[in-house]
Rosetta silent file (secondary structure, phi, psi, omega in degrees, C-alpha in Angstrom):
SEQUENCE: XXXXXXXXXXXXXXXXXXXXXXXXXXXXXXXXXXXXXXXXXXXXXXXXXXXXXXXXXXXXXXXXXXXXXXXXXXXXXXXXXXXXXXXXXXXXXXXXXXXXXXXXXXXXXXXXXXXXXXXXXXXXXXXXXXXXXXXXXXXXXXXXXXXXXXXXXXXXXXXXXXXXXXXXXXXXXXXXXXXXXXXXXXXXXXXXXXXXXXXXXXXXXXXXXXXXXXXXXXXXXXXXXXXXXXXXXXXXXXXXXXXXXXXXXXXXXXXXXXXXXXXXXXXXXXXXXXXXXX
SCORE:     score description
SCORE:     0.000 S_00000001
   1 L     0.000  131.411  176.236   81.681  -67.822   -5.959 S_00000001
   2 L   -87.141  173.937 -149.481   78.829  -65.586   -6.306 S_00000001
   3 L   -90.330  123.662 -170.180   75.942  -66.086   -8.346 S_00000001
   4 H   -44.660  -79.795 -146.379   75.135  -63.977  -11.949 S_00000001
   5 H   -74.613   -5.584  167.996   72.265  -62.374  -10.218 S_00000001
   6 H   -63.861  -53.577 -176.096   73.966  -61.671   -6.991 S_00000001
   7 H   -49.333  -60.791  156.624   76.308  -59.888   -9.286 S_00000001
   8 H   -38.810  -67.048 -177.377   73.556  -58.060  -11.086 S_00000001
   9 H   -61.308  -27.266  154.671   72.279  -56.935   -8.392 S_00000001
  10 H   -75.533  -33.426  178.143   75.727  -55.341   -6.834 S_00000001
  11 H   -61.764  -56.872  167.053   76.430  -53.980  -10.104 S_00000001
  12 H   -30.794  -51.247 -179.866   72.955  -52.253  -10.145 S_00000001
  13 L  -106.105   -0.299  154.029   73.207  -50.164   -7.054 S_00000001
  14 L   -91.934   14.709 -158.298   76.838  -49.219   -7.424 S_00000001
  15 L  -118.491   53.578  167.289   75.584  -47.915  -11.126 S_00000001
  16 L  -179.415  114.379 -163.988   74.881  -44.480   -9.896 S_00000001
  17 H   -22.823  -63.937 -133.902   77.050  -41.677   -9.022 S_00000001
  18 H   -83.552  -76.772  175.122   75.576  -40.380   -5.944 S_00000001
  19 H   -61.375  -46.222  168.610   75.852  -43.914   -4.370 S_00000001
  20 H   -61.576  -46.187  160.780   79.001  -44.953   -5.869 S_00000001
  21 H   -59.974  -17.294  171.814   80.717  -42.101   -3.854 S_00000001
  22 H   -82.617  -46.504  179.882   78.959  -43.548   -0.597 S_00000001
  23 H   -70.753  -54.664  174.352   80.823  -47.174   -1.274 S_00000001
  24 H   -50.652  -55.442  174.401   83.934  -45.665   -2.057 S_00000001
  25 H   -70.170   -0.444 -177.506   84.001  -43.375    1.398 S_00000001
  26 H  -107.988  -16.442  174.401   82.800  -46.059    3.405 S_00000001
  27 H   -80.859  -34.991  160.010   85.794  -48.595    1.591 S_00000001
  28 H   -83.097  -21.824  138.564   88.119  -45.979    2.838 S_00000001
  29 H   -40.547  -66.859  177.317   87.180  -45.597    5.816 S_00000001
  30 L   128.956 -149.670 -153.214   87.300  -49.428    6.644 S_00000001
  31 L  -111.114  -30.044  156.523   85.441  -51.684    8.896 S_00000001
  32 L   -30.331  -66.414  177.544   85.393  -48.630   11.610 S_00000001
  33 L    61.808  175.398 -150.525   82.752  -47.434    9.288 S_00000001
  34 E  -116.814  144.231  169.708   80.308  -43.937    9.381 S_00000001
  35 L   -88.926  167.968 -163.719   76.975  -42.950   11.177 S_00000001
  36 H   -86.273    9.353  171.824   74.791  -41.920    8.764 S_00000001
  37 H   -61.050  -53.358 -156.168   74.873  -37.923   10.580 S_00000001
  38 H   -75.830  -38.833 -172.338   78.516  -38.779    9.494 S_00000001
  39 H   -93.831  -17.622  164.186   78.254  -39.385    5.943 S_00000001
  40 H   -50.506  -46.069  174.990   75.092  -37.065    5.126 S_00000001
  41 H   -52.974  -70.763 -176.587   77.860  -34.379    6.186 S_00000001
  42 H   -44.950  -45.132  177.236   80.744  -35.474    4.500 S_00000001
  43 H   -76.439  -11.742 -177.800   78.517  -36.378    1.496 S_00000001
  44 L    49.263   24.302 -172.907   76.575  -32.909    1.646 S_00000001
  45 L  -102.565  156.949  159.675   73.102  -35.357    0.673 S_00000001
  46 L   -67.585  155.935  164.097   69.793  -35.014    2.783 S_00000001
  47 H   -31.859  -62.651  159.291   68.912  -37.024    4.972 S_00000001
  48 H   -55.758  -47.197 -157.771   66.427  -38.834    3.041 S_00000001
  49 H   -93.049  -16.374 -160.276   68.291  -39.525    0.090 S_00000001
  50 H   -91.594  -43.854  171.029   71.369  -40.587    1.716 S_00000001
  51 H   -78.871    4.607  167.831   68.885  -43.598    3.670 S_00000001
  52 H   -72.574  -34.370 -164.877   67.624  -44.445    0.206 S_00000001
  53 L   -78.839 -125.281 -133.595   71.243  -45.237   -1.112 S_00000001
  54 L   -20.957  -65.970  167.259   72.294  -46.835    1.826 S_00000001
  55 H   -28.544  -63.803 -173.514   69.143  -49.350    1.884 S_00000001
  56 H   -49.178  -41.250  165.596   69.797  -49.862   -1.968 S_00000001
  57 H   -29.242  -69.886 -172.278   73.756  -50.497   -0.511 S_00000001
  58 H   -71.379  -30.911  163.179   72.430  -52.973    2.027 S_00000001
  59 L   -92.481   12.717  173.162   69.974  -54.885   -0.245 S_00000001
  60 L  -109.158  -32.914  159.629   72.664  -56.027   -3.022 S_00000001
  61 L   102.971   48.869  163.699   74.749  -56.977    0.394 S_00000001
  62 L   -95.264  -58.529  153.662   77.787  -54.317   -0.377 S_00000001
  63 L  -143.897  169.309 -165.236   77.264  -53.232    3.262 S_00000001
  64 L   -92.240  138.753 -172.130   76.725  -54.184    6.568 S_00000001
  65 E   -79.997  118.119  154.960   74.753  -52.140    9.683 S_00000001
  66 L  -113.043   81.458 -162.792   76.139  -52.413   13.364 S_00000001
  67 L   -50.276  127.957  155.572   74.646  -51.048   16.135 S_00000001
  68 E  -120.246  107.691  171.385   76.769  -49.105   19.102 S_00000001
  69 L    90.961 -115.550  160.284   74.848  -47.923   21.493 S_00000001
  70 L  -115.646   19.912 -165.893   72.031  -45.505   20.085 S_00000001
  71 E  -133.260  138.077  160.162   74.169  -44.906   16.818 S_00000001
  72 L   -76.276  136.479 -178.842   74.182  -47.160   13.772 S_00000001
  73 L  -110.038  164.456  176.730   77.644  -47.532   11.870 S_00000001
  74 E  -135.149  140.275 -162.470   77.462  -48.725    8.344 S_00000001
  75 L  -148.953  163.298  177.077   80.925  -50.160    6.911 S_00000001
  76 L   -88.372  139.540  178.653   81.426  -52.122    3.275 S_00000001
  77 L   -91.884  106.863 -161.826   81.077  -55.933    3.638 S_00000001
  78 L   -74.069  -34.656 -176.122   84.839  -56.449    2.377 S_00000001
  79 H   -54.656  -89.737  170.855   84.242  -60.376    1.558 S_00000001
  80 H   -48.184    7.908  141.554   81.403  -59.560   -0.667 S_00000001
  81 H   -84.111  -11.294  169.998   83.555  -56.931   -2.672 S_00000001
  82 H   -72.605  -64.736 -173.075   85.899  -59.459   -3.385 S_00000001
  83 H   -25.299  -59.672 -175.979   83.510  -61.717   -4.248 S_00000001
  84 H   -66.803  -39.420 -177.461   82.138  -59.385   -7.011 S_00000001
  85 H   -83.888    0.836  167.730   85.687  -58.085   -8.400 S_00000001
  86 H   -96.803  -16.877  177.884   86.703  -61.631   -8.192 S_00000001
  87 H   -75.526  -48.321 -161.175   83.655  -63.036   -9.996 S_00000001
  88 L   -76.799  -22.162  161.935   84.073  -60.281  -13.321 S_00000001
  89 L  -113.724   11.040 -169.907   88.099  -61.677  -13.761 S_00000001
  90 L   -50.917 -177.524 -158.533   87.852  -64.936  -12.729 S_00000001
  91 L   -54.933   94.075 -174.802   89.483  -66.846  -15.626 S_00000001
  92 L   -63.041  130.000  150.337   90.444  -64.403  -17.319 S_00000001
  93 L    94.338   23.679  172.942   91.631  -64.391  -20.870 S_00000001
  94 L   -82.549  -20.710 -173.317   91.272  -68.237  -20.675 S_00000001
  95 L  -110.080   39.426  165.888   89.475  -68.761  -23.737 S_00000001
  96 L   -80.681  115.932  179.116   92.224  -66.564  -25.529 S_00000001
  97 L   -53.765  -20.816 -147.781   93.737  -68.026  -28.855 S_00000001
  98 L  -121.192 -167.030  149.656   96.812  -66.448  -28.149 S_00000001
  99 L   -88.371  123.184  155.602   98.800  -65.462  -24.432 S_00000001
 100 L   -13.400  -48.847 -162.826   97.363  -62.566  -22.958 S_00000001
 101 L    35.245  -74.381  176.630  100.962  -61.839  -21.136 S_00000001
 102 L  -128.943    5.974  167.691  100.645  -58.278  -19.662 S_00000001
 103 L   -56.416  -75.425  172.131   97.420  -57.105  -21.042 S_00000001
 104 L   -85.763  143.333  155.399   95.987  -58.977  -17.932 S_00000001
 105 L  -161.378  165.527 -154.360   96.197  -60.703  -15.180 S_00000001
 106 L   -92.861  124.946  177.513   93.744  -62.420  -12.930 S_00000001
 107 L   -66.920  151.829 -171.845   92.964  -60.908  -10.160 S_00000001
 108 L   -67.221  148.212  162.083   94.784  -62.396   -6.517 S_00000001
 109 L   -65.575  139.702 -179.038   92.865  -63.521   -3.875 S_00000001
 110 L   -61.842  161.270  171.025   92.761  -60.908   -1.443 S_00000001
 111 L   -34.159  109.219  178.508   95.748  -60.007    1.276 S_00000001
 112 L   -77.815  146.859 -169.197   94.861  -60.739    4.718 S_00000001
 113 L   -77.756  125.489 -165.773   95.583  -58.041    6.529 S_00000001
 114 E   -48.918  136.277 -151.219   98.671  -57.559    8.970 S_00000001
 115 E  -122.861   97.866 -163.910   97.860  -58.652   12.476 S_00000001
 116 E   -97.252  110.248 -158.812   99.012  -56.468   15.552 S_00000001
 117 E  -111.717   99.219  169.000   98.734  -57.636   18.909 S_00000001
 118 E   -66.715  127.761  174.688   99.073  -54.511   21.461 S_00000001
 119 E  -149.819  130.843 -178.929   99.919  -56.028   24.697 S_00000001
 120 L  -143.896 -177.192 -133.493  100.719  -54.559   28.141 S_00000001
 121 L   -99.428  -11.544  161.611  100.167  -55.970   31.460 S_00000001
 122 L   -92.277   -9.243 -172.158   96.525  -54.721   32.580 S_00000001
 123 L    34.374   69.683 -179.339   94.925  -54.352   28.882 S_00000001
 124 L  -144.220  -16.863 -173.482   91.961  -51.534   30.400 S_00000001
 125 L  -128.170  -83.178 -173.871   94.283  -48.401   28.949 S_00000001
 126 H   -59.698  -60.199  159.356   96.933  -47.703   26.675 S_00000001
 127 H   -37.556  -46.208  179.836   96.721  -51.141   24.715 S_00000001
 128 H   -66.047  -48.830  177.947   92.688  -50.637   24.263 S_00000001
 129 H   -25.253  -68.515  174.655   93.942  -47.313   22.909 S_00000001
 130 H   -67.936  -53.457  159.417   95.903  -48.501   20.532 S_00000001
 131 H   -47.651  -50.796 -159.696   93.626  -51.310   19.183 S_00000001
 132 H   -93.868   32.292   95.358   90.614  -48.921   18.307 S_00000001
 133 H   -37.460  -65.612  168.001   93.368  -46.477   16.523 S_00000001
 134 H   -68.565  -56.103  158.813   94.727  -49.063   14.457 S_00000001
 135 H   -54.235  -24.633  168.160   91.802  -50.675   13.152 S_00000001
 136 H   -79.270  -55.236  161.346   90.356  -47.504   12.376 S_00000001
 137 H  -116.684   59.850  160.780   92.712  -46.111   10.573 S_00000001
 138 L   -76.686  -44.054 -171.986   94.473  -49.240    9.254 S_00000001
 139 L   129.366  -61.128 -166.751   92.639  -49.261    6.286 S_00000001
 140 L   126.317  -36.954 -177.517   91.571  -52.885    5.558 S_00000001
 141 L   -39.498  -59.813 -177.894   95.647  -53.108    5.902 S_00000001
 142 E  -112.449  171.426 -172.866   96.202  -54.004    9.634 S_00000001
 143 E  -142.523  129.559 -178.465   93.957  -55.845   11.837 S_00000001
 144 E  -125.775  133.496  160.317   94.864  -54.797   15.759 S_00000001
 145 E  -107.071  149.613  175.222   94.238  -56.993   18.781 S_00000001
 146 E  -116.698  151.735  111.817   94.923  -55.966   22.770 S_00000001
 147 E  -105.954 -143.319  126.756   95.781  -58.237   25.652 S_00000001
 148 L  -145.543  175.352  155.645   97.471  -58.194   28.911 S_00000001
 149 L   -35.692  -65.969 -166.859   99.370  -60.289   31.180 S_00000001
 150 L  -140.724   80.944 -176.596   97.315  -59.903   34.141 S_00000001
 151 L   -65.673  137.523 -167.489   94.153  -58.237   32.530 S_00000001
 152 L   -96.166    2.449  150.822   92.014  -56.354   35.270 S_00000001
 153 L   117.620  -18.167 -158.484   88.983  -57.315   33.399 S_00000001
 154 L  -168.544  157.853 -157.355   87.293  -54.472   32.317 S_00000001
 155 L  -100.841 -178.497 -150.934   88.738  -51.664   29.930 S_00000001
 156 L  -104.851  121.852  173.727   89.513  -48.235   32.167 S_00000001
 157 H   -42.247  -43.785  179.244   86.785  -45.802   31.850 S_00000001
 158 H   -62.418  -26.672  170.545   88.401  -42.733   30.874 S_00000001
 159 H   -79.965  -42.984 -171.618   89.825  -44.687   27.749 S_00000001
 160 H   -51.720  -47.921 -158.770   85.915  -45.732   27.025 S_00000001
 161 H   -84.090  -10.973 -172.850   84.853  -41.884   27.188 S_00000001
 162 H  -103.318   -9.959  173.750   87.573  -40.459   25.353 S_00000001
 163 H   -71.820   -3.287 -165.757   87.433  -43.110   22.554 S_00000001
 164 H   -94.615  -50.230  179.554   83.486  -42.255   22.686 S_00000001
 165 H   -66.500  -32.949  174.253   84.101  -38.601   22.357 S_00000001
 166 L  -113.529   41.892  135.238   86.044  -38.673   19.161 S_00000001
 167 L   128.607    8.970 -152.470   83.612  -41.076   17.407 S_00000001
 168 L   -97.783  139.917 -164.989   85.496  -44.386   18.055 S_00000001
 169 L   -89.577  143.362 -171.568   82.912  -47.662   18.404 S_00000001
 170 L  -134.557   17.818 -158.969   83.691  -49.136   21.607 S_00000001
 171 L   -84.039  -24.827 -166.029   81.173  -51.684   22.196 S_00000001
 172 L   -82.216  -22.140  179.907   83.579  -54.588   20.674 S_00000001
 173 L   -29.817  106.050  165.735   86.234  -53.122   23.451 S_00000001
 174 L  -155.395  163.454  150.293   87.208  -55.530   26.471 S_00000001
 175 L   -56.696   91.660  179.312   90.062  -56.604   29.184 S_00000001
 176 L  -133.978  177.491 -176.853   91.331  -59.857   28.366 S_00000001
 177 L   -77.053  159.118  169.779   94.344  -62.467   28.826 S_00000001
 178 L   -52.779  -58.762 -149.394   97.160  -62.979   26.367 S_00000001
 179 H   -68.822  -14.770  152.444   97.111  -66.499   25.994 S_00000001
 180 H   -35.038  -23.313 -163.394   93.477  -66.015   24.227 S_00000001
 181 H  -123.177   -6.624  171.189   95.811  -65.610   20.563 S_00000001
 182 L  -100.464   31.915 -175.326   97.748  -68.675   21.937 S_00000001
 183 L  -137.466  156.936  176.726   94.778  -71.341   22.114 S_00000001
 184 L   -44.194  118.734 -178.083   93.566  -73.063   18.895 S_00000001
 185 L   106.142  -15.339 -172.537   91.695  -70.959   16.627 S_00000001
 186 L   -54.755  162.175  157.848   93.096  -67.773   17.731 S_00000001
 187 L   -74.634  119.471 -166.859   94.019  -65.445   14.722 S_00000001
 188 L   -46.718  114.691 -170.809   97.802  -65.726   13.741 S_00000001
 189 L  -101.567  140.441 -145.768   99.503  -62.689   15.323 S_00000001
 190 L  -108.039  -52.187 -151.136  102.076  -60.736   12.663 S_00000001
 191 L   174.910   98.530 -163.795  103.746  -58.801   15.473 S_00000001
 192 L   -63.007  125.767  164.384  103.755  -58.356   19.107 S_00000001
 193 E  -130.432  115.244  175.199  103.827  -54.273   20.285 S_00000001
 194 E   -72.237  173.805 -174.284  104.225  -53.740   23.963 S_00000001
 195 L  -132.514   -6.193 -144.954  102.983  -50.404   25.281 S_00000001
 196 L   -99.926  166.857 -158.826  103.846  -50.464   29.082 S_00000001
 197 L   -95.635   78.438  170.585  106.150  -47.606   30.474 S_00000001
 198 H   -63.798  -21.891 -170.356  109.378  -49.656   31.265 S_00000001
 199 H   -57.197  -20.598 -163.013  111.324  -46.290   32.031 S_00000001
 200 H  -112.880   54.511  151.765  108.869  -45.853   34.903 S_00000001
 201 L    80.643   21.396  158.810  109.453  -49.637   36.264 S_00000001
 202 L   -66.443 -172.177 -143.105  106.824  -51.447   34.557 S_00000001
 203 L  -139.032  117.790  160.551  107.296  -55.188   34.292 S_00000001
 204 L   -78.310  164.496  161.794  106.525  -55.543   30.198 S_00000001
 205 L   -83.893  149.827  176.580  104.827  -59.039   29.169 S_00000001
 206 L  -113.090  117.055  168.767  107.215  -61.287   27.011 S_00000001
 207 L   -62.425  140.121 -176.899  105.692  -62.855   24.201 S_00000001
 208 L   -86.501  158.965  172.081  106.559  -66.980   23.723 S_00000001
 209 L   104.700 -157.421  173.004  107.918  -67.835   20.145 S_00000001
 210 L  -153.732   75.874  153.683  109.485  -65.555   18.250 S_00000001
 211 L   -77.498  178.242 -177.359  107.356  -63.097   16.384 S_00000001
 212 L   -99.584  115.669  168.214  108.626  -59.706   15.366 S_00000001
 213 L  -125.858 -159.124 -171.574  108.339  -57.602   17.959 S_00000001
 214 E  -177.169  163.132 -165.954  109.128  -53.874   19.248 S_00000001
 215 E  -145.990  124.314 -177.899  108.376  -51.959   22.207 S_00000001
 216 L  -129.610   77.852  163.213  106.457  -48.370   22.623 S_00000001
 217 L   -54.849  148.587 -161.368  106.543  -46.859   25.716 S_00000001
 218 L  -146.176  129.514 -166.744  103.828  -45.064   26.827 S_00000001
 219 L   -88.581  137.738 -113.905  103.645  -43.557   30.204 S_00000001
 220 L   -89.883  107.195  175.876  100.715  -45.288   31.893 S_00000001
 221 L   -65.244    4.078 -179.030   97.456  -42.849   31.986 S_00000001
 222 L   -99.266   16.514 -164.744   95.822  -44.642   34.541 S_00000001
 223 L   -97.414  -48.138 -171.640   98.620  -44.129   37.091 S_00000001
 224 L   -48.688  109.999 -166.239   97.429  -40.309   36.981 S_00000001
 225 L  -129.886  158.493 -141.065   95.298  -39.513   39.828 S_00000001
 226 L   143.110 -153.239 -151.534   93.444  -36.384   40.596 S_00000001
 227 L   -97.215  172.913  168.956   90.198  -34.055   39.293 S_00000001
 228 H   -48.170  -42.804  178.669   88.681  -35.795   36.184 S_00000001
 229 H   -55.657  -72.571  156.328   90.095  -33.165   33.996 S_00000001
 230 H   -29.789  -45.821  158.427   93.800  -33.929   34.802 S_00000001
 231 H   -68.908  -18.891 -157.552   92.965  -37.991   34.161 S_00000001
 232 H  -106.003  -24.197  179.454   91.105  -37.216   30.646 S_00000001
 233 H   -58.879  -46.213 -145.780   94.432  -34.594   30.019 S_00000001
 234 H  -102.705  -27.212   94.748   96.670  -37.725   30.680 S_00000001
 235 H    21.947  -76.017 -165.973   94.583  -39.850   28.585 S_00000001
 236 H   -84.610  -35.755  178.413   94.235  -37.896   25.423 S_00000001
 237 H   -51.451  -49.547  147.021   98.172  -37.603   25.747 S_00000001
 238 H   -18.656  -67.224  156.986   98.471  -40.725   25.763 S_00000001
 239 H   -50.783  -62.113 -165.396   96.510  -41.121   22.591 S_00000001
 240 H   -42.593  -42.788 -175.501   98.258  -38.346   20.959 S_00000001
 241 H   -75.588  -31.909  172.248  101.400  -40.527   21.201 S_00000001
 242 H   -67.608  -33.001 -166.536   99.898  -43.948   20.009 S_00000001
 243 H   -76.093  -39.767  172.997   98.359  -41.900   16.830 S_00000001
 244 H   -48.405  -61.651 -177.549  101.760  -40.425   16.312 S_00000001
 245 H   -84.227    2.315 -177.855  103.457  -43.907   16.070 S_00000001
 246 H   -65.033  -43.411 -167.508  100.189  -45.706   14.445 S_00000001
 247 H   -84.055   -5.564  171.402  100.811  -42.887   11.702 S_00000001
 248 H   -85.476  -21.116 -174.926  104.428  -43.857   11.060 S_00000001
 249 H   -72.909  -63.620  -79.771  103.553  -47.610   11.411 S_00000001
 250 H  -139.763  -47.301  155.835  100.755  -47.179    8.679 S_00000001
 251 L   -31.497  -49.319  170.208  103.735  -45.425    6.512 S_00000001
 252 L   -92.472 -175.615 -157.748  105.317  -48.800    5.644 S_00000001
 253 L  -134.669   75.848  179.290  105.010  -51.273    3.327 S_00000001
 254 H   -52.039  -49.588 -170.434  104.954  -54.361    5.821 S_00000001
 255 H   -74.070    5.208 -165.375  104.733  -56.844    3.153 S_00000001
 256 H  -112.564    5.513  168.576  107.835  -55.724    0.931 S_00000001
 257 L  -109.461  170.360 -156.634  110.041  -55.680    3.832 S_00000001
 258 L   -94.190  152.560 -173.062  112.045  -58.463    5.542 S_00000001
 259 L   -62.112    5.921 -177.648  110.892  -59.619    9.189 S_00000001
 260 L  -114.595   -0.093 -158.186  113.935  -58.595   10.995 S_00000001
 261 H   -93.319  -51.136 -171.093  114.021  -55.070    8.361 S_00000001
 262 H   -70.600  -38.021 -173.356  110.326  -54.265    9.500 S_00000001
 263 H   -46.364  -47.642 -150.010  111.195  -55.227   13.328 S_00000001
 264 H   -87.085   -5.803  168.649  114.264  -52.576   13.351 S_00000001
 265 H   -83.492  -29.367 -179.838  111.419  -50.064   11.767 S_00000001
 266 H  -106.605   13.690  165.643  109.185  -50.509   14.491 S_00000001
 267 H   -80.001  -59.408  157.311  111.964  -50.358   17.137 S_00000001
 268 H   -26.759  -39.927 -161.548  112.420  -47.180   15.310 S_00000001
 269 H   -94.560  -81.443 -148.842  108.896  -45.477   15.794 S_00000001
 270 H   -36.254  -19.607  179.255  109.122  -46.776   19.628 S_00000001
 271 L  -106.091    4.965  156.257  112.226  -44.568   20.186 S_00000001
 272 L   -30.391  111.057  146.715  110.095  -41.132   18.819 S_00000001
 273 L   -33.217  151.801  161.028  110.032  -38.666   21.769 S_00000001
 274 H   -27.251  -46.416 -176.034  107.343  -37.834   23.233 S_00000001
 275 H   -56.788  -33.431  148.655  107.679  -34.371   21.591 S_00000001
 276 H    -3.125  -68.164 -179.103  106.819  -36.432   18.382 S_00000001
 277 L   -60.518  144.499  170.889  103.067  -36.504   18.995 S_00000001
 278 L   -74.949    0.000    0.000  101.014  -33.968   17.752 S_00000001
């Protein structure tokens, strides 16, 4: 539970227009978050004025600074927005003579967000692909993980430069084993989506248990060999097709449907055509 002046002090620096439209575009964006190049545009503010708010932002501890590279991203610290809208209803309407009923109701702790584990059998292309897509524009909704089978260890360049090119933080990126979300502590995986190209004889990984899964072939860009051009062509298709079913995935309403209702939805987007993608 936060603290009255902790409160005060969030209340304070969201208690000004200019700055209240900078928490709100950086809460829709998501944990992806903006450089500040990015939001002085978007925001039409100088330069100046835009690192005043963002300081004031950062010293009530609405949000947090991450470094990639040479570029800072700044994203809303979602725990400590709870915190505050959970402090101002916390029991509410308890010291009511009468019942409240539907006037109110106390706000829920928040949702945890739906947890999507891309997994195909080298995790360096299509899978990384898909993780830094879905977290970005999930929302705060989904939470996306990658693995592979037989991970080669290192993510594929050509996915690094083209997720680099359209603005996507890659530093968090990496080639790892499966069985990482199977060892104690791991984060509870919602629903296994393979990615690997069975039509063209890949060997998919089979997840143990029985989560809800689905399968989205993707024909493999890292197969493609040739000038530079011709791999980053093969590449962004690739992408094109993951954003295409990310944006149909992003379309439902995972929690009101039943696990074998949402499964047969995402079996659904995996049978798109290609032609699908923009």
């Amino acid at each position: 539970m936060m603290k009255s002046k902790e409160v005060i002090a969030g209340l304070a620096a969201l208690a000004q227009e200019s700055r209240l439209a900078l928490f709100r575009l950086l809460v829709k964006r998501g944990p992806a978050g903006f450089t500040p190049s990015q939001l002085a545009r978007k925001l039409e503010v100088p330069a100046p004025t835009l690192s005043f708010h963002l300081k004031e932002l950062q010293r009530a501890g609405l949000i947090a600074v991450r470094r990639e590279g040479r570029c800072l991203y700044y994203s809303p610290d979602f725990p400590r927005m709870h915190a505050l809208v959970g402090f101002l209803t916390a029991q509410c309407c308890i010291l009511a003579d009468d019942d409240c009923g539907t006037a109110c109701v106390p706000a829920a702790a928040p949702a945890r967000p739906f947890h999507v584990l891309f997994l195909c059998t080298a995790n360096s292309a299509r899978s990384i692909l898909a993780e830094a897509l879905l977290n970005r524009r999930g929302g705060g909704r989904f939470r996306a993980f990658s693995a592979g089978s037989h991970p080669r260890g290192s993510v594929n360049p050509c996915a690094l430069a083209l997720l680099r090119e359209r603005g996507f933080p890659t530093a968090a990126l990496r080639s790892k084993a499966w069985d990482e979300f199977a060892a104690p502590g791991a984060p509870p995986v919602d629903c296994v989506i393979t990615v690997c190209d069975a039509a063209a004889g890949e060997a998919c990984p089979l997840w143990p248990g029985r989560p809800i899964t689905a399968h989205w072939g993707i024909a493999d860009p890292a197969a493609v060999a040739g000038p530079d051009e011709e791999k980053m062509a093969a590449f962004a298709r690739a992408f094109a097709a993951l954003d295409a079913r990310i944006g149909r995935l992003l379309d439902l309403s995972v929690g009101d449907l039943s696990p074998a209702e949402l499964q047969r939805r995402l079996r659904e987007i995996g049978a798109m055509p290609a032609a699908a993608a923009p």
